[in-house]
TORDO-848646 format. One record per residue: x negated, y negated, z of N, C-alpha, C in turn; residue in one letter. Coordinates in steps of 0.2 Angstrom, whole numbers, padded with zeros to 4 digits, always signed. Atoms other than C-alpha are relative to their C-alpha. Example, Ala and Ser with C-alpha at 12.3 -4.5 7.8 and 13.67 -1.06 7.14 Angstrom:
! TORDO-848646
-0004+0006+0000-0062+0022+0039-0004-0006+0000A +0004+0006-0001-0068+0005+0036+0004-0005+0003S 
***
This chain:
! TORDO-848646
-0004+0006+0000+0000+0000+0000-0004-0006+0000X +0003+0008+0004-0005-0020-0005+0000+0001+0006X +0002+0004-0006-0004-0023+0013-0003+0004+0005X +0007-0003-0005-0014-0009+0022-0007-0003-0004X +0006+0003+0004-0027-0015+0008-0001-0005+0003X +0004+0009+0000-0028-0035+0011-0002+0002+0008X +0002+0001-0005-0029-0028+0029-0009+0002+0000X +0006-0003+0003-0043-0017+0025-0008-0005-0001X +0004+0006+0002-0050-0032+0016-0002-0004+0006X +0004+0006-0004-0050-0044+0028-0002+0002+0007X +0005-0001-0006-0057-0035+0044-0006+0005-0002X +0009-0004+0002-0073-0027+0033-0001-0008+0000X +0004+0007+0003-0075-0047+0027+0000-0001+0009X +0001+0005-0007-0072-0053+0048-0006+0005+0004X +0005-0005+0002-0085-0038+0051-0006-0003-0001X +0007+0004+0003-0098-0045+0040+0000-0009+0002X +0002+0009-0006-0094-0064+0050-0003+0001+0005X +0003+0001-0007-0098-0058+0065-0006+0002+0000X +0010-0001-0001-0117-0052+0061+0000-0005-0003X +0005+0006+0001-0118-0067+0051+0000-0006+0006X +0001+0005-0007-0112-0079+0069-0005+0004+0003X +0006-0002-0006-0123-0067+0077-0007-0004-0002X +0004+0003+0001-0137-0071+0067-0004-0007-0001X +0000+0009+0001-0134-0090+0063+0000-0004+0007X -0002+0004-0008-0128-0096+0080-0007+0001+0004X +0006-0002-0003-0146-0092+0088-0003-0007-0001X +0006+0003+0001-0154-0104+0078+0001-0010+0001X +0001+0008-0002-0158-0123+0082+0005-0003-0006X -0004+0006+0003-0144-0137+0074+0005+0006-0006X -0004-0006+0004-0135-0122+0066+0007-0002+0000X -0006+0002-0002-0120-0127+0075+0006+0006+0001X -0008-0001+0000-0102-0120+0074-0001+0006-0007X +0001-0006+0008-0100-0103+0061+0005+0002-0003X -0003-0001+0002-0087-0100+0051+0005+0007+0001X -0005-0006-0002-0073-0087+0058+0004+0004-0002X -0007-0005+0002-0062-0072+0049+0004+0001+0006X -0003-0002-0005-0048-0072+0059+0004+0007+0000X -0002-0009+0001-0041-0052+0064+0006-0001-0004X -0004-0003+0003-0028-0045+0054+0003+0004+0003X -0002-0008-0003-0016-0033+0063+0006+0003-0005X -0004-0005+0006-0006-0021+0053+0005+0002+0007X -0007-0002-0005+0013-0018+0062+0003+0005-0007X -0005-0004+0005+0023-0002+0056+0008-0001+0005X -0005+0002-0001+0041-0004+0056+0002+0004-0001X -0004-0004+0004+0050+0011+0051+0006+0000-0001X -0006+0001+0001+0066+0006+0053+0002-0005-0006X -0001+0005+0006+0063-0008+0040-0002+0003-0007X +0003-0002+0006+0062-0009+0023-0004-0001-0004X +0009+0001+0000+0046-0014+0022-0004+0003+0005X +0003-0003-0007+0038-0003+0035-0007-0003+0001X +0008+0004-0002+0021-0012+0034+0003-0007+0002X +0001+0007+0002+0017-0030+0039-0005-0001+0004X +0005+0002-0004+0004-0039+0045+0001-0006+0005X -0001+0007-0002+0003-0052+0057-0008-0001+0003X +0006+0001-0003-0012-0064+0060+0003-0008+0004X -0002+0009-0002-0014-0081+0071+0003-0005-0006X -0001+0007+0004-0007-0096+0063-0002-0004+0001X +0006+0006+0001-0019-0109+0057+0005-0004+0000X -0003+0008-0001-0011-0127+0062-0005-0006-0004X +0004+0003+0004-0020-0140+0050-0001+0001-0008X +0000+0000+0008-0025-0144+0033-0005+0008-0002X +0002-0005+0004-0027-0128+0022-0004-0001-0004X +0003+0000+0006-0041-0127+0012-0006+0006-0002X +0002-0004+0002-0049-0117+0000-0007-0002-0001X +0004+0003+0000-0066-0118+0001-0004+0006-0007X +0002-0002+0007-0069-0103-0014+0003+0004-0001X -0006-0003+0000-0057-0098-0025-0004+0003-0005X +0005-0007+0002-0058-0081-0035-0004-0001-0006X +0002-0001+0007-0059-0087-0055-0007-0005+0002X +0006+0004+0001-0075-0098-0049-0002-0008+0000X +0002+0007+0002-0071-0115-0055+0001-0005+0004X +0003+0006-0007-0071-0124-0038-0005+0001+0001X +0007-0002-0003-0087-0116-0034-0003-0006+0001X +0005+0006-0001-0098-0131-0028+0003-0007+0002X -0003+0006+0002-0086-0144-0031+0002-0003+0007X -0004+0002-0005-0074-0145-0017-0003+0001+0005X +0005-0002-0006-0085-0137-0005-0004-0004+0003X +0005+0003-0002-0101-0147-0005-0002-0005+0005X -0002+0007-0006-0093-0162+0005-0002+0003+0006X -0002+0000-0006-0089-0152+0020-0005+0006+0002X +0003-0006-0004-0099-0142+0034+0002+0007-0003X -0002-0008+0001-0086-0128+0033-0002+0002-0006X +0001-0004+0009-0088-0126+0014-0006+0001-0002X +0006-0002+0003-0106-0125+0014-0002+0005+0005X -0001-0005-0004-0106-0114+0028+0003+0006-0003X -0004-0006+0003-0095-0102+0020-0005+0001-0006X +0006-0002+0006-0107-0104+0004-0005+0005+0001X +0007-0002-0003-0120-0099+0014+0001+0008+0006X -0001-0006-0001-0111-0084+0021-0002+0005-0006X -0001-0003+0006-0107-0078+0005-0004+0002-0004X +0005-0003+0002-0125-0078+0000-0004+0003+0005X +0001-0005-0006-0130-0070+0017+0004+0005-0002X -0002-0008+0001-0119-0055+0014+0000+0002-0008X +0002-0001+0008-0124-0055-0005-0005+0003+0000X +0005-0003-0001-0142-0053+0001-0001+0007+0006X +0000-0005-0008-0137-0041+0018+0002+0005-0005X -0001-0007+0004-0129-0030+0003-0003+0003-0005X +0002+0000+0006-0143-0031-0010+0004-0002-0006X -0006+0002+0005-0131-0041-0021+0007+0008-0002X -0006-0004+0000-0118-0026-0020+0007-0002+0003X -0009-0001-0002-0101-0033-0012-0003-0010+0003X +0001+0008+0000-0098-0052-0011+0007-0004+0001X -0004+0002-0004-0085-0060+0002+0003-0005-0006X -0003+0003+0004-0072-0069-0010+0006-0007+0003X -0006+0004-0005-0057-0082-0007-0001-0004+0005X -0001+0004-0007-0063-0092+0008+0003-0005+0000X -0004+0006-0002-0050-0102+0015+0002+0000+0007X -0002+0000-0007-0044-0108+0031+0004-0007+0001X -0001+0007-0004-0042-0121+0042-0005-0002+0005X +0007+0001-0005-0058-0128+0048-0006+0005-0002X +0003-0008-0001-0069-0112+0052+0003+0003-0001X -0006-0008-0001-0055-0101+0055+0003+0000-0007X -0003-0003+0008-0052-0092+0036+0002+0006+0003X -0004-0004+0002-0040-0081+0032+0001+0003-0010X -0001-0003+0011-0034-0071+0016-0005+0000-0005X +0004+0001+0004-0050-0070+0011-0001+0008-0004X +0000-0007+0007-0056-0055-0004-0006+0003+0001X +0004-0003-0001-0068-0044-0006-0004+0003-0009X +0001-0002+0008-0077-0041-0024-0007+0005+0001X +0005-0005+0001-0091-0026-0026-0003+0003-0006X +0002+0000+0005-0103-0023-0039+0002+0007-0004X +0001-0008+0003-0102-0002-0042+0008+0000+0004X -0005-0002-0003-0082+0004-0037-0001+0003+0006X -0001-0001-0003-0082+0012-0021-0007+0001+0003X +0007+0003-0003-0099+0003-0014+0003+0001+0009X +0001-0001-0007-0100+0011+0004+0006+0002+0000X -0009-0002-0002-0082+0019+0002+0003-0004-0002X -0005+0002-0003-0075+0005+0002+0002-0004-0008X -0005+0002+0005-0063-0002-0012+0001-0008+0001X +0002+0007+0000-0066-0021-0016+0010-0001-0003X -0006+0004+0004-0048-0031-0021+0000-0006-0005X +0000+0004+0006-0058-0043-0034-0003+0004-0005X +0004+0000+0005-0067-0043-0051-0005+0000+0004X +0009+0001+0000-0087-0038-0050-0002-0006-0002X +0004+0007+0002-0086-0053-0060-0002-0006+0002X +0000+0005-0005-0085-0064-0047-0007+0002+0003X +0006+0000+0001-0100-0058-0043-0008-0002-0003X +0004+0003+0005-0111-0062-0058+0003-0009-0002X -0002+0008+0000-0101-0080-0057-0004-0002+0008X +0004+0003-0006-0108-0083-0038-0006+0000-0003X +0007+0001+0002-0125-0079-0044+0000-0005-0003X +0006+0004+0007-0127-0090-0059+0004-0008+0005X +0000+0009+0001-0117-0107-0049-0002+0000+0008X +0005+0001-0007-0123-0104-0031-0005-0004+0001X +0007+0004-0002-0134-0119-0025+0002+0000+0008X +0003-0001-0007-0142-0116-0008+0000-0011+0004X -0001+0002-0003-0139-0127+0005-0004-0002+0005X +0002+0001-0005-0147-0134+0021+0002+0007+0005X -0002-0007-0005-0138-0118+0030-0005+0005-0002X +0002-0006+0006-0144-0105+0016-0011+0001+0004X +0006+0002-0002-0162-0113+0021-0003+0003+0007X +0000+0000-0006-0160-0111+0039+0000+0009+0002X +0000-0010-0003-0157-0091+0039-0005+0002-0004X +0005+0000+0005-0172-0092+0027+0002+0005-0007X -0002-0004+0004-0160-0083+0013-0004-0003-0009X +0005+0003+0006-0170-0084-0005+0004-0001-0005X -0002+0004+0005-0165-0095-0020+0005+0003-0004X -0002-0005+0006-0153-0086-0033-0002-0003-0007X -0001+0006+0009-0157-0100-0046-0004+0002-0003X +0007+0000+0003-0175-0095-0046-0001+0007-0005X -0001-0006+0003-0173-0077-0051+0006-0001-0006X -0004-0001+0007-0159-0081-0063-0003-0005-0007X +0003+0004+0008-0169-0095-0073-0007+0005+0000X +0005-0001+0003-0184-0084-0073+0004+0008-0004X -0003-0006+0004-0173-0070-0083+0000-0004-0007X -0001+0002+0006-0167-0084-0094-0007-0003-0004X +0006+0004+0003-0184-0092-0096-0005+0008-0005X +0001-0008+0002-0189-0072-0101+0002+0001-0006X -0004-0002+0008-0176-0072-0115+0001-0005-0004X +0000+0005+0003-0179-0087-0121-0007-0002-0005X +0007+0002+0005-0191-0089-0136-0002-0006-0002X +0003+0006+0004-0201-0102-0145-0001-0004+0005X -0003+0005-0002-0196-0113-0133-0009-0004+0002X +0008+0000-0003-0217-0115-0127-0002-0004-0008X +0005+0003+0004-0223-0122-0144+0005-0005-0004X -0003+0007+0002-0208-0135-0146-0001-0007+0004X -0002+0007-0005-0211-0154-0143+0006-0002+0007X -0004-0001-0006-0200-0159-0126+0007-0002-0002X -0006+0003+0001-0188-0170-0135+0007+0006-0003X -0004-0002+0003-0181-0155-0146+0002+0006+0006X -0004-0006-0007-0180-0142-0129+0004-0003+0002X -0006+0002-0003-0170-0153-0123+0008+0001-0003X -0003-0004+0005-0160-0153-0138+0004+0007+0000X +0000-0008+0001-0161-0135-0140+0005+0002+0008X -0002-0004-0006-0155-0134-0121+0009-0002+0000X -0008+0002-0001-0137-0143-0122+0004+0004-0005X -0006-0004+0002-0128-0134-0134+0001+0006+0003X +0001-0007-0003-0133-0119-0126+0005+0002+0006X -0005+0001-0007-0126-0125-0108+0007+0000-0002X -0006+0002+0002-0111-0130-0118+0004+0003-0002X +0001-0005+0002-0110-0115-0125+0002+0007+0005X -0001-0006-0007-0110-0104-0109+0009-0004+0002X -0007+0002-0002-0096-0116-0104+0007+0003-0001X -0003-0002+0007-0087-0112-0118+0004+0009+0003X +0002-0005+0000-0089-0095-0114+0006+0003+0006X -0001+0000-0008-0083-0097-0096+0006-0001+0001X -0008+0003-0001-0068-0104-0098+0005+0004-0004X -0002-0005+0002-0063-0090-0110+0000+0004+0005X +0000-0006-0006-0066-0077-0098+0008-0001+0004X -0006+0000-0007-0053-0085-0086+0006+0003+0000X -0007+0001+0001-0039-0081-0097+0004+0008+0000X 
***
């Protein structure tokens, strides 16, 4: 059932919080750590739904600090503590998993998230049944920019390993003048975009 799964979901994601407060919270100006709140599964059987869940109720402005198809990434986030917090989880359990399963959806109210998702590179990564696209995966990697937090738990760059693939795949580019790399580099970006924006549909 959807609703044993989202629970599933969101107490492996609150799970993977509490090592990351473990670990975060220790360290100097770290501050405050970003919270999964529990998820309890009630069976009913006299109902016609015999599943539901119940979790606390967030009082406060709702916000989505990363949504599944990617194209907030960065954007809305950036402003706020919580949202670069959460960025900075997201690439902690990235690295805690070897890039294999990658906390999706963070939203909440404040620190306290809910309804958040779970995406995983290979199907049944540790058992356990992811409820996004892998391809949220290959989207955090290539728009993930690291953060003062990211820094502080000493997690390594993603940018640097993805530009040294494309600098890899990329020919001639060494025996062109600077003007025409440049050049040669926009349509390319524009190109991916292009690209990116397909996919979503």
């Amino acid at each position: 059932s959807v609703v044993i799964q989202e629970c599933y979901v969101q107490n492996t994601a609150r799970e993977y919080a509490k090592l990351y407060a473990a670990e975060a919270e220790p360290l100097e100006g770290f501050g405050e750590v970003p919270e999964i709140i529990p998820i309890f599964l009630i069976h009913r059987p006299a109902n016609n739904i015999p599943y539901a869940t119940v979790e606390e109720e967030l009082v406060g402005e709702f916000v989505k600090y990363s949504v599944k198809d990617g194209k907030e990434v960065n954007f809305l986030r950036r402003d706020s503590e919580a949202g670069q917090k959460c960025c900075t989880f997201q690439h902690w359990v990235y690295e805690k998993t070897d890039g294999n399963l990658l906390v999706t959806d963070l939203q909440g109210v404040g620190m306290k998230l809910t309804d958040v998702g779970i995406a995983t590179l290979a199907k049944g990564y540790k058992g356990f049944k992811g409820n996004c696209s892998f391809s949220f995966i290959e989207q955090f990697r290539a728009l993930h920019q690291c953060n003062e937090y990211c820094e502080m738990l000493g997690l390594k760059s993603l940018r640097t390993t993805h530009q040294k693939q494309r600098k890899a795949t990329s020919t001639k580019s060494k025996n062109l003048p600077n003007s025409s790399t440049v050049k040669k580099m926009v349509p390319k970006k524009a190109r991916e975009h292009r690209d990116f924006i397909s996919s979503e549909h």
